[in-house]
C-alpha positions in Angstrom: 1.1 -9.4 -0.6 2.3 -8.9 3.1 4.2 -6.4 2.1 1.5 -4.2 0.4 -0.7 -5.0 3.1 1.9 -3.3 5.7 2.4 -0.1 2.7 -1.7 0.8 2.7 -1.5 0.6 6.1 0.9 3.1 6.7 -0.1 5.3 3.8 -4.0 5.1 5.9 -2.1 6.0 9.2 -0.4 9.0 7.5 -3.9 10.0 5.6 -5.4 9.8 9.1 -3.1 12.1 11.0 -2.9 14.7 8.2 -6.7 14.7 8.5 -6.4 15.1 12.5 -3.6 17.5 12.4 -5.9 19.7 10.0 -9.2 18.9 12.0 -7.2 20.2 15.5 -5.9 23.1 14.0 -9.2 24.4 12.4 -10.7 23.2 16.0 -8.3 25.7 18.2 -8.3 28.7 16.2 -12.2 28.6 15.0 -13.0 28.1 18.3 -10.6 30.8 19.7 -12.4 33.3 16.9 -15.5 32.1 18.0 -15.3 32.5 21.7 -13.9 36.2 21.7 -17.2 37.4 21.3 -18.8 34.5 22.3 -17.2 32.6 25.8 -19.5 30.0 26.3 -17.2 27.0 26.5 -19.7 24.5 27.6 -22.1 25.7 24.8 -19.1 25.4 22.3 -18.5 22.0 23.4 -22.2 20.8 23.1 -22.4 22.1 19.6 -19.2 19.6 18.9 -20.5 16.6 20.5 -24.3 17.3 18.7 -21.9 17.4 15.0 -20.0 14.5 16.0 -23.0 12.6 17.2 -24.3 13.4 13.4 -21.0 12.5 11.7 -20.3 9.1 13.3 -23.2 6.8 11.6 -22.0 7.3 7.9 -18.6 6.7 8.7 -19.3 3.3 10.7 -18.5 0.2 8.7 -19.8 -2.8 10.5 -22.9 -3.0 13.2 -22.7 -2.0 16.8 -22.0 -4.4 19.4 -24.2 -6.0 22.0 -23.5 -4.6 25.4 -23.9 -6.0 28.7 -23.8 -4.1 31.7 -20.3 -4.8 33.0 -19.6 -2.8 29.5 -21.2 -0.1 30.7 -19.6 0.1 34.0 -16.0 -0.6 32.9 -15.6 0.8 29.9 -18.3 3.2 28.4 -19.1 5.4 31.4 -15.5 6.2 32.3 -14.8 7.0 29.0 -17.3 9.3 28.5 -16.6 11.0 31.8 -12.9 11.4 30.3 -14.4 12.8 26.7 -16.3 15.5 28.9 -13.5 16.3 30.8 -11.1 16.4 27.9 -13.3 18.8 26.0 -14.2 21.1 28.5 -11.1 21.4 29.9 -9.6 21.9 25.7 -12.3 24.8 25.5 -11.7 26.7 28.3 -8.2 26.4 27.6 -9.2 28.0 24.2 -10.9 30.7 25.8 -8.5 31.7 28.4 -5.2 31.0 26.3 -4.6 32.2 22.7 -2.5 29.0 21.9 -4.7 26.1 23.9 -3.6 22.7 25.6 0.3 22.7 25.4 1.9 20.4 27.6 5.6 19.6 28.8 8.0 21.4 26.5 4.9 22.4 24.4 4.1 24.7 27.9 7.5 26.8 26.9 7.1 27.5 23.7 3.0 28.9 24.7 4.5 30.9 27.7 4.3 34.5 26.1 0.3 33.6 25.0 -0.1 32.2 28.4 -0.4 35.9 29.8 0.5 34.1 33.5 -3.3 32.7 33.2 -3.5 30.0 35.9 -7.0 28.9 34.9 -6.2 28.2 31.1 -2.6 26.7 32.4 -4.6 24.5 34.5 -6.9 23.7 32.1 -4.4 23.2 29.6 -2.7 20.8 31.9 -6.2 19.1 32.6 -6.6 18.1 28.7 -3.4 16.6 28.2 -3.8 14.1 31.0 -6.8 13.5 30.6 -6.5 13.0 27.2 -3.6 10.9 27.7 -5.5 8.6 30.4 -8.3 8.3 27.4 -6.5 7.1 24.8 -4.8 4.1 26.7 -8.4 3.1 28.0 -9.7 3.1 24.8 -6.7 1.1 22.9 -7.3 -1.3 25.2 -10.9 -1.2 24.5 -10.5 -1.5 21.1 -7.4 -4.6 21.5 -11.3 -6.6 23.2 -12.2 -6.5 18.9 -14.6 -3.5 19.4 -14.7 -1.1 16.6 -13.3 1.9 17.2 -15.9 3.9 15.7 -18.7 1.9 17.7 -16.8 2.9 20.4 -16.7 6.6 19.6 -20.4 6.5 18.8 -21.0 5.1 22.3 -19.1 7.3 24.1 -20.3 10.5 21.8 -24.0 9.8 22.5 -23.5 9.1 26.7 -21.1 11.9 26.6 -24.1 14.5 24.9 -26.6 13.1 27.1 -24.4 13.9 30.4 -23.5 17.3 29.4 -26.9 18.4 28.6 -28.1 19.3 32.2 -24.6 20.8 33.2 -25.5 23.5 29.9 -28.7 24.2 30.4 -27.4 25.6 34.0 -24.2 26.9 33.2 -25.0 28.8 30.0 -28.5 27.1 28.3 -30.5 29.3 30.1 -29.1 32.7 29.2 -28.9 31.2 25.8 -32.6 30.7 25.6 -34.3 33.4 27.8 -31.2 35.9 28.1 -30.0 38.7 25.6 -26.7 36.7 25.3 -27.5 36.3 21.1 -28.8 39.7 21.1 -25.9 41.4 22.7 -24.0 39.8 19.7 -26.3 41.9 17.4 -24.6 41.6 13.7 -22.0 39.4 14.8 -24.5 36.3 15.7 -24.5 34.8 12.4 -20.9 34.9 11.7 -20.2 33.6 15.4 -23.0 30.8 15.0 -21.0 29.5 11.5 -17.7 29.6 13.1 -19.3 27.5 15.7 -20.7 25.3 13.3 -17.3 25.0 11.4 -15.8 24.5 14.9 -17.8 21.0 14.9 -17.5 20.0 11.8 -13.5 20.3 12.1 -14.1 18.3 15.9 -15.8 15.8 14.3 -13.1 15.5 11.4 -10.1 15.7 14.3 -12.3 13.2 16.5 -12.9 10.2 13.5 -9.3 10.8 12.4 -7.7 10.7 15.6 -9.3 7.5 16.6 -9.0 5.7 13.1 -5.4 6.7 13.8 -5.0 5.0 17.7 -6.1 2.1 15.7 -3.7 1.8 13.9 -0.5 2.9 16.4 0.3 2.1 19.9 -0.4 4.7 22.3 3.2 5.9 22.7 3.2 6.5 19.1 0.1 8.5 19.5 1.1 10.8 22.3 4.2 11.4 20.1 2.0 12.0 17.5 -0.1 14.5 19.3 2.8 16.6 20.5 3.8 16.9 16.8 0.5 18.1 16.4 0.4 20.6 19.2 3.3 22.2 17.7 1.7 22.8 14.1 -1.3 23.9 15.9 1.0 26.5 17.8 2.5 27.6 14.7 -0.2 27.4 12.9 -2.1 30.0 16.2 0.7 32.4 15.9 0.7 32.8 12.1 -3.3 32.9 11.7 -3.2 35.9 15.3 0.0 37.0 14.1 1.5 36.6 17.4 5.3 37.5 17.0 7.4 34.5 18.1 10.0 35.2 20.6 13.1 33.1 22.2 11.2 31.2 24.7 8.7 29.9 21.5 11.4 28.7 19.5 12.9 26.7 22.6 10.1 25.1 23.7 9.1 24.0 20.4 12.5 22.8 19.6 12.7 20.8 23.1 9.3 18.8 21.5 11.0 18.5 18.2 14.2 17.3 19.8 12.0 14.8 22.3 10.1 13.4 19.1 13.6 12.6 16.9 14.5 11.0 20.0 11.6 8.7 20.3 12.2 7.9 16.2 15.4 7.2 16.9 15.1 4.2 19.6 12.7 3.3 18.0 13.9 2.7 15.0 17.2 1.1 16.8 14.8 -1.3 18.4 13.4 -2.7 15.2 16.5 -3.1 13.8 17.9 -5.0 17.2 14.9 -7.0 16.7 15.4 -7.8 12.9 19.5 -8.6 13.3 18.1 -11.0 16.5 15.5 -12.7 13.9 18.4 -13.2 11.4 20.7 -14.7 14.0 17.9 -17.7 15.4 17.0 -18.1 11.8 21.1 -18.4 10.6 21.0 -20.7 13.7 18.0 -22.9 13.0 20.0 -23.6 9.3 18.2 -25.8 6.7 18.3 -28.8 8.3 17.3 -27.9 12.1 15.0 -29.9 13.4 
């Protein structure tokens, strides 16, 4: 029973970070189709936190907690703050950079789209920390017994509320008394249901990705996420049809190389651990007292 226990466990994790690799990759490039006629980044990012904020109640299984206000302070504002940062930072990554928030090795293989843009480097650079700095706060979180989609729900509603004021300044009021949807002309529609699509696929990446930290230990996770950085890059270039070139296949091979690596130890260490459970049971013998 254990052992079919551990199997649909496994076979969930997997189902999850298909559905997160496919969410983040419909994420990036509707959102870079979107934003070459439309660079609002903050606006984008709204639109994806009002569609999660939507999403998250049918998918929550149990009730939310009871909160006090050391909750608040420890853990629900800072994350929120990093949720903000983490998805304005991803946008304007988007905007700026045709293949968006590469990291490390990932950097290499995205320097030929990165056009020598410091801003969307930066940017880039921002997200991946951040993000990074998010998920351990938020495993940790979740090890207190809180659910991890309370805890998206949480964060997704103070993270709207705070973002709110920052877009009506930025870009809200163009929006609403400007020409900015009338200079799209014909093209509003089609930008306003990539947009739409763009949240829908956030919300799918956000769920998944978090049903799937639940399950792994963070270090597994970032793994994970670099893994999914270089479908997503693949994925960029194929759907812009920008031509790979020697620096692309270098840095993406330095990623693959650094996550066979992680497999392997790994996978050496559970088996150090297994051979050192056989020994002190061998020792123990049938009669050991």
């Amino acid at each position: 029973m254990e052992g079919n226990s551990a199997l649909r466990q496994h076979l969930q994790a997997v189902f999850h970070c298909f559905l997160w690799y496919t969410g983040s990759m419909l994420n990036s490039i509707l959102g870079k189709s979107a934003m070459k006629v439309f660079p609002k980044p903050v606006t984008v990012t709204l639109s994806q936190l009002i569609i999660v904020n939507i999403c998250l109640p049918f998918v929550l299984s149990g009730s939310m907690p009871r909160l006090s206000r050391a909750d608040w302070v420890s853990w629900i504002i800072p994350l929120a703050f990093l949720k903000i940062v983490v998805s304005l930072s991803s946008q304007l990554s988007i905007l700026k950079v045709p293949v968006s928030y590469a990291h490390t090795g990932v950097v290499i293989a995205s320097v030929t789209e990165l056009e020598f843009n410091m801003l969307g480097l930066l940017s880039a650079i921002l997200a991946t920390f951040t993000f990074a700095v998010q998920n351990i706060y938020s495993k940790k979180v979740m090890k207190r017994g809180v659910d991890h989609i309370a805890i998206l729900i949480l964060v997704s509603r103070l993270s709207l509320l705070a973002l709110l004021p920052y877009w009506f300044y930025e870009e809200g009021v163009d929006i609403i008394f400007g020409e900015t949807l009338g200079r799209l002309g014909d093209q509003a529609v089609g930008v306003i249901f990539q947009v739409t699509l763009c949240g829908l696929s956030s919300a799918i990446q956000t769920i998944a990705a978090f049903t799937f930290l639940s399950y792994v230990n963070p270090v597994t996770y970032s793994v994970a996420n670099v893994a999914k950085r270089i479908v997503i890059i693949s994925a960029s270039m194929l759907f812009f049809q920008t031509p790979a070139t020697p620096a692309n296949v270098f840095g993406m091979a330095i990623s693959i190389c650094g996550i066979g690596m992680y497999n392997k130890a790994k996978i050496d260490s559970r088996r150090r651990q297994q051979a050192k459970e056989q020994v002190n049971t061998v020792n123990k013998g049938p009669f050991y007292v």
